[in-house]
C-alpha positions as CSV (number, residue, x, y, z in Angstrom):
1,X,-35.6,-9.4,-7.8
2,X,-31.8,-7.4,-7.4
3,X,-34.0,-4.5,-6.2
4,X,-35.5,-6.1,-3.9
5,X,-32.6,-8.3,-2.4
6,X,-31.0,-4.6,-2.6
7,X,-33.2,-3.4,-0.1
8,X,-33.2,-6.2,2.2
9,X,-29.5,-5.4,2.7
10,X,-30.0,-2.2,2.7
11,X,-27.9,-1.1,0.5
12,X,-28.3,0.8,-3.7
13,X,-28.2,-1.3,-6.8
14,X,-25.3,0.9,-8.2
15,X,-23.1,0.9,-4.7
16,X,-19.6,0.4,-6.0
17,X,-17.9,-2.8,-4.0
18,X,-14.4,-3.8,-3.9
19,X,-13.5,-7.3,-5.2
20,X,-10.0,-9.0,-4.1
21,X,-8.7,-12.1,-5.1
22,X,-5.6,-14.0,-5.8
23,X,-4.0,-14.4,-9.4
24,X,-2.7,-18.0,-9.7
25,X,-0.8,-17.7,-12.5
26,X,1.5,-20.5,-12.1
27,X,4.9,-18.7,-12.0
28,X,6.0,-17.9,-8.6
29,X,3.2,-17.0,-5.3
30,X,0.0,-16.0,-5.8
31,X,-0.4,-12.2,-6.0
32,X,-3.4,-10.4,-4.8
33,X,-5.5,-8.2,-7.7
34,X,-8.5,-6.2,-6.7
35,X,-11.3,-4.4,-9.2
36,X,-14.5,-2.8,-8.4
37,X,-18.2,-4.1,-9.3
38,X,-21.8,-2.7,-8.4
39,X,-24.0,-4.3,-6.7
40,X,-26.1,-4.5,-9.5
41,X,-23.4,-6.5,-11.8
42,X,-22.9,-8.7,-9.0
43,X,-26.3,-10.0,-8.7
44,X,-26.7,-10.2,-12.3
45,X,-23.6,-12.6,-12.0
46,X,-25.1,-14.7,-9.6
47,X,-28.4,-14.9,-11.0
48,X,-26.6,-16.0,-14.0
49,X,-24.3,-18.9,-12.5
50,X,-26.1,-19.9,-9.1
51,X,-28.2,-23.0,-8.3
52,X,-30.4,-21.7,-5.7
53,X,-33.6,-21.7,-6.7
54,X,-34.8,-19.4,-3.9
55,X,-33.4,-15.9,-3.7
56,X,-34.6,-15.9,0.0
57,X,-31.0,-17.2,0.7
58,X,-29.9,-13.6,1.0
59,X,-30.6,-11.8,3.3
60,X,-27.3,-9.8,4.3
61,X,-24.7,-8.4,2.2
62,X,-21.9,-11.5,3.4
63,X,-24.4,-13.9,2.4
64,X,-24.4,-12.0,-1.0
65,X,-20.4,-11.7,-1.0
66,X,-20.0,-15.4,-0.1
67,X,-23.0,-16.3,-2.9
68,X,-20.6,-14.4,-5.3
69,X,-17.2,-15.5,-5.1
70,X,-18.4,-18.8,-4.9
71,X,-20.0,-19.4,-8.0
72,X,-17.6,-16.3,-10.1
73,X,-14.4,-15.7,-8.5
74,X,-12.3,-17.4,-5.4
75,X,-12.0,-14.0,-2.9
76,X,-13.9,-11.8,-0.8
77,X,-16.1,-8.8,-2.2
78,X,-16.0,-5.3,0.5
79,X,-17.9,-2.8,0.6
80,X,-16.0,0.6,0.0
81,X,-15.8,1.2,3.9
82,X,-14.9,-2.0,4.7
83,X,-11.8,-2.6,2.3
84,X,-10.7,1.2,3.4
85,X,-10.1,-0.2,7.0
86,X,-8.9,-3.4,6.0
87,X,-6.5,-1.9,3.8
88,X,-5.5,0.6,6.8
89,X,-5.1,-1.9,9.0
90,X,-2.8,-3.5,6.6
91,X,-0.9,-0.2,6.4
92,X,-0.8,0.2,10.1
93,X,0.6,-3.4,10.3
94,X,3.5,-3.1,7.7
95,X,4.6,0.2,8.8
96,X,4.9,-1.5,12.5
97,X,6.9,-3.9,11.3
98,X,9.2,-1.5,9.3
99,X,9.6,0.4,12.6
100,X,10.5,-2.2,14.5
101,X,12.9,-3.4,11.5
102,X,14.4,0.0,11.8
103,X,14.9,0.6,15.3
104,X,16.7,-2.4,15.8
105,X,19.2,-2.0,12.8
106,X,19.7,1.5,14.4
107,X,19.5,0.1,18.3
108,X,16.9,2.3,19.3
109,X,14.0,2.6,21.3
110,X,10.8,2.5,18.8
111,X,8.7,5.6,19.6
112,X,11.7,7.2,21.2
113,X,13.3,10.5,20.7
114,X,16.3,8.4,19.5
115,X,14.0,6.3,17.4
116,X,12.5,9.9,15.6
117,X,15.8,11.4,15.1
118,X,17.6,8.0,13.7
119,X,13.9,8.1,11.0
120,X,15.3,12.3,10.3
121,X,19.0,11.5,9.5
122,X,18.6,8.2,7.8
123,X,15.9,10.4,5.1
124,X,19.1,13.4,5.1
125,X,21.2,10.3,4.2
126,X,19.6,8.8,1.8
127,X,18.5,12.6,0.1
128,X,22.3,13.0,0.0
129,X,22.7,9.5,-1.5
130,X,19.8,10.8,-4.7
131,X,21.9,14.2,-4.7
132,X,24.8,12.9,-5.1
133,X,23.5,10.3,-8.2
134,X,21.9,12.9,-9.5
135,X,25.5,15.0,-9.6
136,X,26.2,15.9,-13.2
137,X,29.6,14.9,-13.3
138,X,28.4,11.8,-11.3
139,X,26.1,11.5,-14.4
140,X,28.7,11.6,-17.3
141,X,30.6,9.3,-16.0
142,X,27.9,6.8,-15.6
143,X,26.7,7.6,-19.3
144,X,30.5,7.4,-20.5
145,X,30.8,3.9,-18.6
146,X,27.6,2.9,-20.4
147,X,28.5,3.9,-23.4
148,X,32.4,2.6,-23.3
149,X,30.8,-0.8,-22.2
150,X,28.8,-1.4,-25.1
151,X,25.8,-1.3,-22.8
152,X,23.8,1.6,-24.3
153,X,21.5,4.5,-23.4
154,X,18.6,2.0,-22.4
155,X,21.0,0.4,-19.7
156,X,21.9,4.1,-18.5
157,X,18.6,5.2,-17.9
158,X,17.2,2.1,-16.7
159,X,19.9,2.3,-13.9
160,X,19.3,6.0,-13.5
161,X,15.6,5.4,-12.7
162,X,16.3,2.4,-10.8
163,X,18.4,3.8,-8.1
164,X,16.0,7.0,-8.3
165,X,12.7,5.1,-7.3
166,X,14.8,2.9,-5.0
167,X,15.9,7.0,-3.2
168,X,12.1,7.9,-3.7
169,X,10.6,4.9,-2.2
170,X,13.1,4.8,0.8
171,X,12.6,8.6,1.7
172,X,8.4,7.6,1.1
173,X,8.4,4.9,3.6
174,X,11.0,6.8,6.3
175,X,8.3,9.7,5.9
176,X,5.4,7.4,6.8
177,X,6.7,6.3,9.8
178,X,6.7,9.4,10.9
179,X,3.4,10.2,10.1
180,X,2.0,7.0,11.3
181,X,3.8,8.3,14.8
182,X,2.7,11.1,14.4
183,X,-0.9,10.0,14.6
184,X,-0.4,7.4,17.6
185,X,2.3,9.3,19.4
186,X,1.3,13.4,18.8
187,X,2.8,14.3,22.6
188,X,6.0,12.3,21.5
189,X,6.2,14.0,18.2
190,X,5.6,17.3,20.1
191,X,8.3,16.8,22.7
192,X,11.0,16.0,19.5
193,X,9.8,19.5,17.9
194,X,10.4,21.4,20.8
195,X,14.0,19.5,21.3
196,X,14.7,20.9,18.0
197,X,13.9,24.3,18.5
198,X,15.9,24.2,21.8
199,X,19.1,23.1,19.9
200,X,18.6,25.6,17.2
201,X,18.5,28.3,19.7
């Protein structure tokens, strides 16, 4: 019968899908957790815990999503393509509001000339910021506090990698911005290069 429902929807018993649902676990929100299933396992789960009688019910893979998470798990199941674009669009959406975020702490135009050059001195900032943490006299002292302090090597290099991915992730996110320009504004992102080449001249 899964071979046969697999057909009807056009789609192989062994096609990898995306599950995503939300972890209550009663401390704090909700948070999202995804895995990925086959088509086959899913059918086998729904074989195992539905009451329809009739298999006729499904004829389209959301009728075999919605047949799934109601009777195994509260979510939505993708296909691969599908949670790709949602997760994309997601991207697109956070990194929009990140720009926005930034222009306005910076009072600049977003999608500017301003706007790109403010992005390129804030990651030089912040790359001096992880230099200079990173300084090994900045280092000593910081282990020599740690140590004077009772606090130990654990708290040191907690710290140190605190502060590090805190650098990494800023510089990660400034450089995303750009690229997400990039891809919606090319001309824009072509005009700033050529500004750059005229003031290095």
């Amino acid at each position: 019968m899964s071979k046969e429902i697999a057909d009807r929807i056009g789609m192989e018993l062994e096609t990898e899908l995306i599950f995503q649902g939300l972890d209550y676990d009663g401390i704090g929100e909700p948070h999202p957790f995804t895995y990925t299933i086959t088509l086959s396992k899913v059918l086998e789960y729904i074989s195992q815990e539905s009451h329809f009688s009739s298999w006729e019910h499904y004829r389209t893979f959301d009728h075999v999503s919605e047949a799934y998470c109601s009777v195994c798990e509260e979510g939505y199941l993708y296909t691969l393509e599908e949670y790709k674009k949602k997760e994309s669009e997601s991207q697109r959406e956070r990194l929009e509001r990140v720009a926005s975020s930034f222009a306005r702490k910076h009072k600049v135009g977003m999608g500017s000339l301003e706007f790109i050059r403010a992005i390129h001195e804030e990651i030089e900032r912040v790359e001096c910021q992880r230099e200079q943490w990173n300084n090994p006299e900045v280092r000593m002292e910081e282990y020599a506090a740690c140590r004077f302090s009772g606090a130990g090597t654990d708290t040191y290099f907690d710290d140190l990698n605190y502060v590090n991915g805190q650098h990494d992730s800023n510089i990660s996110e400034l450089y995303a911005i750009l690229d997400w320009l990039g891809e919606c504004c090319p001309l824009l992102m072509a005009q700033y290069h050529e500004m750059k080449l005229g003031e290095q001249k």
